[in-house]
N, CA, C and O atoms as a DFTB+ gen file, in Angstrom:
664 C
 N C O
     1  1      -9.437     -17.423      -9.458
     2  2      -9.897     -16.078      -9.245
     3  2     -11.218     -15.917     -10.009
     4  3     -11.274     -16.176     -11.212
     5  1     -12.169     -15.534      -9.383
     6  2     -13.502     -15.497     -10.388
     7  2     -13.561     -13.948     -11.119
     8  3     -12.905     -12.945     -10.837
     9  1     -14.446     -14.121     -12.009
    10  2     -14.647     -13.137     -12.659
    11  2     -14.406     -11.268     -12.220
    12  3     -13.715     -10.314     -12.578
    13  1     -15.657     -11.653     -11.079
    14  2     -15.783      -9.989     -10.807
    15  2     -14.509      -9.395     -10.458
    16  3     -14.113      -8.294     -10.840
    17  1     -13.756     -10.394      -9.530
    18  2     -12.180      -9.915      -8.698
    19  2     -10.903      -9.362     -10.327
    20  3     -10.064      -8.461     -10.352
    21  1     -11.297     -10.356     -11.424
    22  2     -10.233     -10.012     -12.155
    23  2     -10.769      -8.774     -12.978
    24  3      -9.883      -8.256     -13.658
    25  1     -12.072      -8.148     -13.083
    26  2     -12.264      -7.511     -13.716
    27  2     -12.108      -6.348     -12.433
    28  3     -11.962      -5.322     -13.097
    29  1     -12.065      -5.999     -11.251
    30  2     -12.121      -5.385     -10.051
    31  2     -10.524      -4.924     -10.241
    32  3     -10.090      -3.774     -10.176
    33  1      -9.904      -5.942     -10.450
    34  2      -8.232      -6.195     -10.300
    35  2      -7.870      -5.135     -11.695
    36  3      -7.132      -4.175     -11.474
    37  1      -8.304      -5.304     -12.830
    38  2      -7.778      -4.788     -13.810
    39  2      -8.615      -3.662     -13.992
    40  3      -8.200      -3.212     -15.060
    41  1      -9.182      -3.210     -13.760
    42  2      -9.785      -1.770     -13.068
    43  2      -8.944      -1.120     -12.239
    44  3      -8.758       0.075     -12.466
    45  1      -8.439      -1.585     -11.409
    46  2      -7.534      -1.064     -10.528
    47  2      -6.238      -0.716     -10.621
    48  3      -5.619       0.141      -9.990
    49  1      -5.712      -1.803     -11.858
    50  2      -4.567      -1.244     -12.925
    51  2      -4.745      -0.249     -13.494
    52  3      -3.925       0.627     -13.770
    53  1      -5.726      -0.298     -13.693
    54  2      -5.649       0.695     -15.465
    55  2      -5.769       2.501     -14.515
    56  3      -5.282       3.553     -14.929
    57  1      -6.611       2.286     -13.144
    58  2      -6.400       3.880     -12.582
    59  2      -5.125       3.497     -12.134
    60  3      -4.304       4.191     -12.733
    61  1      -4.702       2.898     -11.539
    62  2      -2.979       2.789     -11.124
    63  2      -1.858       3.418     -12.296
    64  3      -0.796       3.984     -12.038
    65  1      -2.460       3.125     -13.701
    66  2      -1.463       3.166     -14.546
    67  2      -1.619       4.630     -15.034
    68  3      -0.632       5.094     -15.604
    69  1      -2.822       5.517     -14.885
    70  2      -3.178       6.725     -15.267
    71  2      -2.454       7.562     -14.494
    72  3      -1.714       8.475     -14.860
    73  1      -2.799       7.071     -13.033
    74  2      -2.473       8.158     -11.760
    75  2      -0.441       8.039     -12.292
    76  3       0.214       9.027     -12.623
    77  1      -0.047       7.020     -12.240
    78  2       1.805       7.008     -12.391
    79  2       1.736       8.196     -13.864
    80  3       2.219       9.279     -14.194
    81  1       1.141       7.524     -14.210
    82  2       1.347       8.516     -15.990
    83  2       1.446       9.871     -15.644
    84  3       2.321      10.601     -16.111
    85  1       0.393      10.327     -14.663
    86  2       0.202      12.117     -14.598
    87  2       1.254      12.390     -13.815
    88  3       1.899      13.421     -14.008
    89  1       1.619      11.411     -12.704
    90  2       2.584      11.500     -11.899
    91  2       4.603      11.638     -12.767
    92  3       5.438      12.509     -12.524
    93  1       4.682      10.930     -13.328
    94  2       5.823      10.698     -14.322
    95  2       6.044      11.930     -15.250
    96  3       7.119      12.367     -15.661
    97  1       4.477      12.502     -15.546
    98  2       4.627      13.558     -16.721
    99  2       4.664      14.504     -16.497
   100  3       4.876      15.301     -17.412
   101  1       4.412      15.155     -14.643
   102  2       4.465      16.333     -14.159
   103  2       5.459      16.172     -13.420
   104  3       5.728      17.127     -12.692
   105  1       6.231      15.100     -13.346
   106  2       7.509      15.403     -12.343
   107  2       9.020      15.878     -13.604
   108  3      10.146      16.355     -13.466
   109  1       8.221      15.426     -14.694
   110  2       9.511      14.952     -15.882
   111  2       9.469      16.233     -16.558
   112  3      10.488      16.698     -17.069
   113  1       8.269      16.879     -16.595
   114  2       8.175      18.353     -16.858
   115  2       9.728      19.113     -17.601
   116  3      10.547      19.615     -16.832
   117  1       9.935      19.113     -18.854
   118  2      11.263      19.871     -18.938
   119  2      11.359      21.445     -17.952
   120  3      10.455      22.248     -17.722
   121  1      12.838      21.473     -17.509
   122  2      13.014      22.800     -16.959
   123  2      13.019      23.669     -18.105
   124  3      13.386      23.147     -19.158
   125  1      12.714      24.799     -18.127
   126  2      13.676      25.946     -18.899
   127  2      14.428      26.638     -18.284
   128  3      15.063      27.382     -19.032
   129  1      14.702      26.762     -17.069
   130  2      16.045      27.312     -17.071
   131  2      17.265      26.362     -16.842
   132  3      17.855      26.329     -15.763
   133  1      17.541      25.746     -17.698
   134  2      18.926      24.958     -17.672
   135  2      19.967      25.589     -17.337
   136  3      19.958      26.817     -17.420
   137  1      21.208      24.846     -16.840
   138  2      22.392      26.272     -16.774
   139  2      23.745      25.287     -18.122
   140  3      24.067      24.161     -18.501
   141  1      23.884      25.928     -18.210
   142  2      25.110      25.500     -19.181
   143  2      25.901      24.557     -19.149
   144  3      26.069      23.687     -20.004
   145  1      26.712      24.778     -17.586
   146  2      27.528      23.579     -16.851
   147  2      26.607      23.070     -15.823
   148  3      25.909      23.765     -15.086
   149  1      26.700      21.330     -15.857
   150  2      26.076      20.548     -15.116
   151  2      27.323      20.374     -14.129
   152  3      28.478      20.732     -14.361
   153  1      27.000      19.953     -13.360
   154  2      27.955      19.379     -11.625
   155  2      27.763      18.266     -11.761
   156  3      26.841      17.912     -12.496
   157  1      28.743      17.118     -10.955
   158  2      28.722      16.160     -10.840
   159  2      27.573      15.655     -10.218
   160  3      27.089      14.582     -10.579
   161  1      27.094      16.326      -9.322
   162  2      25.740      16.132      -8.572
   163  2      24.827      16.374      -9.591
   164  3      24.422      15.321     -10.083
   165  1      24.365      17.357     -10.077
   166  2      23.748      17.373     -11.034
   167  2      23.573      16.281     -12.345
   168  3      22.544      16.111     -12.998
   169  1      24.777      15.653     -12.516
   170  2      24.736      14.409     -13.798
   171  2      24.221      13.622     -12.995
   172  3      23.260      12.958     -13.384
   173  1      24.718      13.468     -11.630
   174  2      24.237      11.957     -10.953
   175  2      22.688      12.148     -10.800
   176  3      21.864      11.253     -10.990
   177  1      22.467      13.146     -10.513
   178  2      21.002      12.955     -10.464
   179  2      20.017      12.679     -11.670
   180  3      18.977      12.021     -11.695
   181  1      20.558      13.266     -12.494
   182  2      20.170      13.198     -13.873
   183  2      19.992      11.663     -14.283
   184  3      19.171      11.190     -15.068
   185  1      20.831      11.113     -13.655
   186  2      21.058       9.861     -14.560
   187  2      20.527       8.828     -13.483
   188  3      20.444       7.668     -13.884
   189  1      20.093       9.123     -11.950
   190  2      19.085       8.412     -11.415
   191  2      17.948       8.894     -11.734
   192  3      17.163       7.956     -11.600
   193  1      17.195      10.119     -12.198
   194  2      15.946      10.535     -12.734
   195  2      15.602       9.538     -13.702
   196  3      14.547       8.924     -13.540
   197  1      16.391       9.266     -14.761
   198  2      16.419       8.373     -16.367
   199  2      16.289       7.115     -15.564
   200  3      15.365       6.432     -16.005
   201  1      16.800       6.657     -14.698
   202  2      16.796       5.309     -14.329
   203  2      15.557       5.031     -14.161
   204  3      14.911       4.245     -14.854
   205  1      14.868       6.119     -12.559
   206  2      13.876       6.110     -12.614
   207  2      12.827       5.960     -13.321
   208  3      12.004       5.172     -12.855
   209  1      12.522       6.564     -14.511
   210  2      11.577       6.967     -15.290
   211  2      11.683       5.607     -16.041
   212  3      10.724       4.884     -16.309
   213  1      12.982       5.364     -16.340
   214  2      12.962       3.538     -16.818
   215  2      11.853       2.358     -16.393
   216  3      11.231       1.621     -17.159
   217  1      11.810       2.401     -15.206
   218  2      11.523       1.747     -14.487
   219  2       9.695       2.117     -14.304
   220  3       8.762       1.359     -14.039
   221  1       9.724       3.410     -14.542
   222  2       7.999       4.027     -14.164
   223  2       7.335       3.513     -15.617
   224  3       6.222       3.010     -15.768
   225  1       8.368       3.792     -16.661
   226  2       7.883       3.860     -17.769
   227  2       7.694       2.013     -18.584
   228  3       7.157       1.651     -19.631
   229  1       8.372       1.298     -17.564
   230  2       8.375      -0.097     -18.076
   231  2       7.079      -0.701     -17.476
   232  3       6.495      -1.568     -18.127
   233  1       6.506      -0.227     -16.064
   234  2       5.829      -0.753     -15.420
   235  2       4.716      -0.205     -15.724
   236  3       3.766      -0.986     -15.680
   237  1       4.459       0.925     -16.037
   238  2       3.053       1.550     -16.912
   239  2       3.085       1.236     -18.049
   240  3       2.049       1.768     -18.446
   241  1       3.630       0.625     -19.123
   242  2       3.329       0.021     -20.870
   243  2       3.106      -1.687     -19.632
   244  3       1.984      -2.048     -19.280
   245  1       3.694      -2.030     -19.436
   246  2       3.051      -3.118     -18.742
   247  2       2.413      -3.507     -18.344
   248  3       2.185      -4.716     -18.379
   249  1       1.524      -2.300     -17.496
   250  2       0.160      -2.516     -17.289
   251  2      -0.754      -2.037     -18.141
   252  3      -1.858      -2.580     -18.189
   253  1      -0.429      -0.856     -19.019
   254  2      -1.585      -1.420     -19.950
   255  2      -1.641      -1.854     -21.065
   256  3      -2.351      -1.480     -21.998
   257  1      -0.661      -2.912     -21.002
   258  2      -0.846      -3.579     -22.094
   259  2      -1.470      -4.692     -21.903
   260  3      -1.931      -5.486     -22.723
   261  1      -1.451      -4.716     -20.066
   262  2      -2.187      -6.009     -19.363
   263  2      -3.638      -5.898     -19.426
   264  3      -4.466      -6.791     -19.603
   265  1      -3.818      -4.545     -19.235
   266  2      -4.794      -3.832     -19.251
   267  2      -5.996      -4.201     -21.031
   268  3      -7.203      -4.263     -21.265
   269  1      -4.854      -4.328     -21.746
   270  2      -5.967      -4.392     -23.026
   271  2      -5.812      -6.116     -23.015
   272  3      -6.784      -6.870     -22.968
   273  1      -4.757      -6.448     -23.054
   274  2      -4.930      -8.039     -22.993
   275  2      -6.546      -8.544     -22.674
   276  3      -7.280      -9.014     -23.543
   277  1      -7.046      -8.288     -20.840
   278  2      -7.744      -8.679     -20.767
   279  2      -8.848      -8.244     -21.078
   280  3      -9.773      -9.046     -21.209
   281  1      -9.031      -7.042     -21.253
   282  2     -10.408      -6.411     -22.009
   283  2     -10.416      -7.443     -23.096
   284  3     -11.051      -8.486     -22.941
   285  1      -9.745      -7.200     -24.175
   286  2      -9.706      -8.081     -25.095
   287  2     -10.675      -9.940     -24.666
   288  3     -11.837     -10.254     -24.926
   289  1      -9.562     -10.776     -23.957
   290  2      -9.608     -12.031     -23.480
   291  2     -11.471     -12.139     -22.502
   292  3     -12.114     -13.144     -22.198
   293  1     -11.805     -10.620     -22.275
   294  2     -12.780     -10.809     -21.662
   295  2     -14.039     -10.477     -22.688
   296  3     -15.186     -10.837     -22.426
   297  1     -13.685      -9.742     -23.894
   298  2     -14.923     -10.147     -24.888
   299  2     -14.987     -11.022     -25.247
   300  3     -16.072     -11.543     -24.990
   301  1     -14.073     -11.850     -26.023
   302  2     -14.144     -13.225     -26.142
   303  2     -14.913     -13.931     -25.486
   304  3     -15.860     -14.542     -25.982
   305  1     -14.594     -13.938     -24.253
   306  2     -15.269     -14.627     -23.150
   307  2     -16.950     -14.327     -23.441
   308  3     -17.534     -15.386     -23.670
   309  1     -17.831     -13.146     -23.480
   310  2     -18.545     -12.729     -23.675
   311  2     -19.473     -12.781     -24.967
   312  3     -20.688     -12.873     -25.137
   313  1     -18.490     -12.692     -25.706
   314  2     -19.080     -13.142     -27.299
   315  2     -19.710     -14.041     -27.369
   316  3     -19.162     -14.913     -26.694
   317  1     -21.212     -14.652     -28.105
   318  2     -21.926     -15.450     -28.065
   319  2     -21.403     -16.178     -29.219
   320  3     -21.473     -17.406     -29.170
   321  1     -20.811     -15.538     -30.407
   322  2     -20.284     -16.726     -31.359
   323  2     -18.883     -17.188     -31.050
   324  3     -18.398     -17.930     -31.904
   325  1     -18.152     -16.911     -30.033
   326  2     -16.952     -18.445     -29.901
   327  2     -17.809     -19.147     -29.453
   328  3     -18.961     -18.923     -29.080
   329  1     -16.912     -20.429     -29.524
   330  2     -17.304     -21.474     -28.678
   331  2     -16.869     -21.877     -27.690
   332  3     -15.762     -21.502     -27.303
   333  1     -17.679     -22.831     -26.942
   334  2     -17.006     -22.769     -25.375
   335  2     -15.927     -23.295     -25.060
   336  3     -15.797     -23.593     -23.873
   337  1     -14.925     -23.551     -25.902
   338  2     -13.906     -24.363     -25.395
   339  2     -12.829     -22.847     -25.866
   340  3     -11.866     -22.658     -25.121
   341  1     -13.014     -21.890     -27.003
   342  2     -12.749     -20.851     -26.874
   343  2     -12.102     -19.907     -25.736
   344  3     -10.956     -19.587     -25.419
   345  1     -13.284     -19.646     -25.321
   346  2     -14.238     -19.342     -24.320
   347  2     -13.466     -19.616     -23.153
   348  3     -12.531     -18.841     -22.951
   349  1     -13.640     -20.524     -22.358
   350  2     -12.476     -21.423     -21.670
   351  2     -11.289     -21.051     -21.758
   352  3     -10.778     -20.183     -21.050
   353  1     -10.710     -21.710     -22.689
   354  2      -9.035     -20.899     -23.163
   355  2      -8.679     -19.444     -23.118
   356  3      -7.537     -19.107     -22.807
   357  1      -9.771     -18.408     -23.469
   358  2      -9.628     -16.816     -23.019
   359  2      -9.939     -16.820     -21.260
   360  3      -9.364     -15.966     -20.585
   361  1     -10.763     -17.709     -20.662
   362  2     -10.717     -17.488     -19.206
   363  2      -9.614     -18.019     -18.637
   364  3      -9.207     -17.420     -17.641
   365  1      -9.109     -18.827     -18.934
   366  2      -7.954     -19.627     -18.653
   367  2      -6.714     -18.363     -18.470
   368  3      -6.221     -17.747     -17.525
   369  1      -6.609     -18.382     -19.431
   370  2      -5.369     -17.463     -19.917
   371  2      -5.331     -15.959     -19.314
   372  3      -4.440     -15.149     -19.572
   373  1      -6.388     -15.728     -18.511
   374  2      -7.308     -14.013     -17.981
   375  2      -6.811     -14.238     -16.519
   376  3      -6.450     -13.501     -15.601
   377  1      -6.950     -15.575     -16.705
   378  2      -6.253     -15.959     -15.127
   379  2      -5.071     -15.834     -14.702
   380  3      -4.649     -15.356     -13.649
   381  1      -4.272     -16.532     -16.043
   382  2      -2.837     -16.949     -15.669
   383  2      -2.633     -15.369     -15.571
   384  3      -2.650     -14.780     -14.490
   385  1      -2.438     -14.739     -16.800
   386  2      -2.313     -12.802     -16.850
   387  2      -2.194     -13.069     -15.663
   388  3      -1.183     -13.602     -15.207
   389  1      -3.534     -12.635     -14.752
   390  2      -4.214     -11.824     -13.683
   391  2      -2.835     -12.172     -12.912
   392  3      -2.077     -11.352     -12.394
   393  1      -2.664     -13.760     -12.960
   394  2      -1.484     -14.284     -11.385
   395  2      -0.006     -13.527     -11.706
   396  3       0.776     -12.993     -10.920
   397  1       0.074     -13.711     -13.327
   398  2       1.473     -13.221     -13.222
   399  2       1.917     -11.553     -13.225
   400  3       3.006     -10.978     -13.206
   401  1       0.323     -11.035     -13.265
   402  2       0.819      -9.834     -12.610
   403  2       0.689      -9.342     -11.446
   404  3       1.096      -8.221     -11.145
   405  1       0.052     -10.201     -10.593
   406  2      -0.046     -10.152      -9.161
   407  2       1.303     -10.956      -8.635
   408  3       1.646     -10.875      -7.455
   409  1       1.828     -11.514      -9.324
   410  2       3.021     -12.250      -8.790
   411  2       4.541     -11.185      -9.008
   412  3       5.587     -11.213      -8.359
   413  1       4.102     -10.207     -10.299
   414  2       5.310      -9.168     -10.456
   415  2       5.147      -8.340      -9.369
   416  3       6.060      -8.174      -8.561
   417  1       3.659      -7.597      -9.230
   418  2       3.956      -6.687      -8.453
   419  2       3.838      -6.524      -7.018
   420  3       3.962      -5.521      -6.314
   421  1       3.577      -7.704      -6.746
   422  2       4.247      -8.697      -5.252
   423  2       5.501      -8.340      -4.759
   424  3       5.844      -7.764      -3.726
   425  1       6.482      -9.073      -6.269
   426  2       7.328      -9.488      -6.257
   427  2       8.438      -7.648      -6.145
   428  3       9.106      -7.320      -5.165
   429  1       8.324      -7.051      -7.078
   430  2       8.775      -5.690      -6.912
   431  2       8.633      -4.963      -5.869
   432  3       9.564      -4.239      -5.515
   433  1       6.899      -5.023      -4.845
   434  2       7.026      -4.651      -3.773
   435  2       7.971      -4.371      -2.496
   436  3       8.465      -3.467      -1.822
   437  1       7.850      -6.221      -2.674
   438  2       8.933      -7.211      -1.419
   439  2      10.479      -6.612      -1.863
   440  3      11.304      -6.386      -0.978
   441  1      10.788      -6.383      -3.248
   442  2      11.900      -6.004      -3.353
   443  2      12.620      -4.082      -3.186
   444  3      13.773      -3.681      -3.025
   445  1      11.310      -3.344      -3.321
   446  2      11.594      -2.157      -2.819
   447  2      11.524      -2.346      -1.150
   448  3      12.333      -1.729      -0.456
   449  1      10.854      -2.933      -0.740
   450  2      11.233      -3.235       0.718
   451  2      12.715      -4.066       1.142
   452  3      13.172      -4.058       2.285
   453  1      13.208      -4.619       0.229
   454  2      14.220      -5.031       0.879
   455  2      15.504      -4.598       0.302
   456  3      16.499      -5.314       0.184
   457  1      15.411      -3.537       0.001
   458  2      16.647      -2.621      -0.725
   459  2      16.499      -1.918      -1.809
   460  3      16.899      -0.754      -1.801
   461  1      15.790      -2.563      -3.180
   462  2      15.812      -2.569      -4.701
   463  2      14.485      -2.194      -4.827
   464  3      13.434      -2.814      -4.990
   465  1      14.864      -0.748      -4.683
   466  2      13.431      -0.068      -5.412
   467  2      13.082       0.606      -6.762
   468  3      12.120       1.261      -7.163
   469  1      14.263       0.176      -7.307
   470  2      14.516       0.296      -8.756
   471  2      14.436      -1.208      -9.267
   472  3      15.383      -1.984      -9.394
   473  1      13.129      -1.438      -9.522
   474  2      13.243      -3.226     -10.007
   475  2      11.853      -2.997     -11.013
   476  3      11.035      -2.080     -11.079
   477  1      11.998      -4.239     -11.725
   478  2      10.994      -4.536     -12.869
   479  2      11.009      -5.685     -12.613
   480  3      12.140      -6.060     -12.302
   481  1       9.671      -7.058     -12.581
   482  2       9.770      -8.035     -12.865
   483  2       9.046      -8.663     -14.006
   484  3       8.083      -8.010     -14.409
   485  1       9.269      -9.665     -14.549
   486  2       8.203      -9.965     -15.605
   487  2       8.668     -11.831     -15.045
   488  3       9.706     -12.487     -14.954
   489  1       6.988     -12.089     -14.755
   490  2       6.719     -13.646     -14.524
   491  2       6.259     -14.085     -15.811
   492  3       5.804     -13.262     -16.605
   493  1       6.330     -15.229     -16.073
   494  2       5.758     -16.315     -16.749
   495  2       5.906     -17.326     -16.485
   496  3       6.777     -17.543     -15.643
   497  1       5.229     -18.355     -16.989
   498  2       4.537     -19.985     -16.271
   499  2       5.985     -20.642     -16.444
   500  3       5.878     -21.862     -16.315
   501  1       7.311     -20.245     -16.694
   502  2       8.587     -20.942     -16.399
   503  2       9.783     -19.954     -16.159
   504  3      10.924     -20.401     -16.032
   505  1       9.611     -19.078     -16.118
   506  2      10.893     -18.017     -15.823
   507  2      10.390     -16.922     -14.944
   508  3       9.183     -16.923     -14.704
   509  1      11.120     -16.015     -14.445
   510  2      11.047     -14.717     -13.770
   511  2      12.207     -14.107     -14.506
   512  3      13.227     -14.754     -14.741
   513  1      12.010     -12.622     -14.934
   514  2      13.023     -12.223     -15.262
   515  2      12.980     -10.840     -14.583
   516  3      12.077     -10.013     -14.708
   517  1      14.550     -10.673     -13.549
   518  2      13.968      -9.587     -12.956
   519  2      15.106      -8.356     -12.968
   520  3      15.958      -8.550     -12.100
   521  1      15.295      -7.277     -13.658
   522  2      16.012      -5.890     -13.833
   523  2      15.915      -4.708     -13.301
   524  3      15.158      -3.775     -13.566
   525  1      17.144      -4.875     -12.153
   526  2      17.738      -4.019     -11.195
   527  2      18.427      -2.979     -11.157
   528  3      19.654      -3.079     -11.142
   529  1      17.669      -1.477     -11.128
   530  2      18.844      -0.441     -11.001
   531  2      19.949      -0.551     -10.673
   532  3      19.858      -1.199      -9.630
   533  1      20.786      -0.394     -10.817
   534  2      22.826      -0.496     -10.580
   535  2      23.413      -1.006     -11.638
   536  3      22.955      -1.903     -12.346
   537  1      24.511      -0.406     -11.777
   538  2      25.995      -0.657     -12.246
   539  2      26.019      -2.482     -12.353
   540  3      25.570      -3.135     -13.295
   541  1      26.410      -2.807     -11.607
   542  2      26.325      -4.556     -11.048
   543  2      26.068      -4.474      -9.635
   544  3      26.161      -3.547      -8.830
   545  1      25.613      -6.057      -9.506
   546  2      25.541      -5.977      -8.180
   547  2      26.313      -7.140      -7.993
   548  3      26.844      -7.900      -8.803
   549  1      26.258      -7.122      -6.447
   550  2      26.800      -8.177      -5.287
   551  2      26.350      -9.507      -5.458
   552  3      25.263      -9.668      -6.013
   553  1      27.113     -10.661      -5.008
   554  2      26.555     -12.247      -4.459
   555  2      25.629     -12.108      -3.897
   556  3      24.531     -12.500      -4.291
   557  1      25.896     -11.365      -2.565
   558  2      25.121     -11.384      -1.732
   559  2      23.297     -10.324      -1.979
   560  3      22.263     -10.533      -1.344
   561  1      23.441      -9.618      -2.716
   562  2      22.522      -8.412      -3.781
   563  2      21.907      -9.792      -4.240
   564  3      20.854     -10.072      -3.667
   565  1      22.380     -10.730      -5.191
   566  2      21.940     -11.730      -6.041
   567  2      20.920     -12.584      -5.463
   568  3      19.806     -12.904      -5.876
   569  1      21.876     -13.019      -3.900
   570  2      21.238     -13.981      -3.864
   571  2      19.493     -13.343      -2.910
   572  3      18.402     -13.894      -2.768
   573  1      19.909     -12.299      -2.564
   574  2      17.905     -11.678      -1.737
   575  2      17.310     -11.389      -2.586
   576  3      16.127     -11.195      -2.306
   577  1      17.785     -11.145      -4.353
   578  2      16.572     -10.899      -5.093
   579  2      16.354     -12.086      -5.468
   580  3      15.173     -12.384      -5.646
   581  1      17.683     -13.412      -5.770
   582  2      16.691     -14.281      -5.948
   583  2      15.339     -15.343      -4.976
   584  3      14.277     -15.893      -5.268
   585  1      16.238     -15.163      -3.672
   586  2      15.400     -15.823      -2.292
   587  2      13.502     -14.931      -2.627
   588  3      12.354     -15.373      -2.568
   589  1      14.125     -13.493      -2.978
   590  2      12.771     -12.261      -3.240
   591  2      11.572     -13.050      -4.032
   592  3      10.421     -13.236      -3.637
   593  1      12.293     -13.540      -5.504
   594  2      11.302     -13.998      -6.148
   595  2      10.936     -15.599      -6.328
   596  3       9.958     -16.087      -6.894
   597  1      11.986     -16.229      -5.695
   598  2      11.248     -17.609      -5.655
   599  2      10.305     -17.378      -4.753
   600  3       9.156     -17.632      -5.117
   601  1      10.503     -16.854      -3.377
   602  2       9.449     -16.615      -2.370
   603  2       8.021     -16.566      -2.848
   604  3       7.165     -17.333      -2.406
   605  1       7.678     -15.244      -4.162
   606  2       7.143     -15.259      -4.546
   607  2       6.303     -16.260      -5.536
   608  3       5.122     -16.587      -5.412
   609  1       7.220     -16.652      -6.538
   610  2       6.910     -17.210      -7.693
   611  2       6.957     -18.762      -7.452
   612  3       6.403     -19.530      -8.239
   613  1       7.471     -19.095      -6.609
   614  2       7.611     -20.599      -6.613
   615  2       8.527     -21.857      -7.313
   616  3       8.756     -23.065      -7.267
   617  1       8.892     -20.457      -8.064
   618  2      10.115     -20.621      -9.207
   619  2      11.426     -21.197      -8.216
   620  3      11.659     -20.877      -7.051
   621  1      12.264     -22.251      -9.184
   622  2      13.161     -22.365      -8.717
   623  2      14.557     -21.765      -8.917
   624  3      14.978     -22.083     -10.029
   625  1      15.238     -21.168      -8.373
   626  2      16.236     -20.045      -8.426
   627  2      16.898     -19.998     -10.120
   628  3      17.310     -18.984     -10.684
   629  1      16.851     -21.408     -10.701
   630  2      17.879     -21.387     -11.715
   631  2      16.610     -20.797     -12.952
   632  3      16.749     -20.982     -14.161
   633  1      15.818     -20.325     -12.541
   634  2      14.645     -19.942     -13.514
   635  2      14.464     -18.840     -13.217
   636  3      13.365     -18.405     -13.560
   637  1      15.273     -17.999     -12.567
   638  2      15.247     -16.474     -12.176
   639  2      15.939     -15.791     -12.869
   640  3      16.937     -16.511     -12.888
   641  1      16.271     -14.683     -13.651
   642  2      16.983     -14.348     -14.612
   643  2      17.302     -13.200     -13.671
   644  3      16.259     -12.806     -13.149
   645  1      18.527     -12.420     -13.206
   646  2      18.963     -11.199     -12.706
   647  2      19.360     -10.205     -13.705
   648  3      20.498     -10.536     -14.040
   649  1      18.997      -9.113     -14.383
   650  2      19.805      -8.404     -15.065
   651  2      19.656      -7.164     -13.874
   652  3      18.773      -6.990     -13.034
   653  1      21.274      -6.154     -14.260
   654  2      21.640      -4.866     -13.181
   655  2      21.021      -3.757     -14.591
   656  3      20.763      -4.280     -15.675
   657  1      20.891      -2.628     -14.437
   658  2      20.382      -1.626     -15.351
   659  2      20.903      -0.500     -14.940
   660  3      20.534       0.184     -13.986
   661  1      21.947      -0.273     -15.820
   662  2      22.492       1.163     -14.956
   663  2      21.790       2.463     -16.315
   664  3      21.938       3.673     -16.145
């Protein structure tokens, strides 16, 4: 990936991660008029809202934390006193970032499309680890998120980590 695309790419995070933020913080808005007794409907929703926000709130510290990573990895790069083998190793590494977060949020996409739109993934250069809204899930649940992210990752299934997140 050359330069301009990863700096294009992480530009595009960082408004991605603003716009969810305003989005998360005006939907999460406390009520004031609470009522005393909650309903069963009412807890359940409650407690898919929290799920939700789990999930908004894992994937926005994620991106910008990706977000400073490479700012960071890209002064380096820039700095006239490292040296070039430095230098190298911060582009190197700006890369891998860049793939494994193009490979999560691939990977989360494909999986709100295929049922699990309550998902988090986190890649790295030997594992996927990927945490699924629900109670537990199914064999059959197991085995499309894992088909989901080898697809993606290239990973081989026994390097896929499933956790459920209720």
């Amino acid at each position: 990936m050359k330069r301009p695309q990863i700096v294009r790419f992480a530009a595009f995070v960082t408004v991605l991660a603003v716009l969810l933020g305003y989005v998360v913080y005006h939907r999460t808005a406390p009520n004031t008029a609470l009522s005393a007794s909650v309903t069963p409907q009412q807890h359940q929703a409650n407690t898919v809202s929290n799920l939700e926000n789990y999930f908004v709130n894992y994937r926005m510290h994620r991106d910008r934390v990706m977000s400073e990573e490479i700012a960071t990895l890209k002064a380096l790069t820039e700095n006239p006193s490292i040296g070039q083998s430095a230098k190298d190793q911060a582009s190197a590494t700006m890369v891998q970032d860049t793939q494994e977060l193009k490979e999560e949020t691939q990977a989360e996409g494909l999986l709100s499309a295929r049922g699990f739109p309550l998902s988090a993934v986190t890649v790295t250069q030997n594992k996927a680890i990927v945490v699924v809204g629900g109670a537990s899930l199914t064999s059959e649940q197991i085995g499309r998120i894992a088909d989901t992210i080898t697809e993606v990752t290239s990973l081989p299934p026994q390097d896929v980590v499933i956790l459920p997140k209720s």
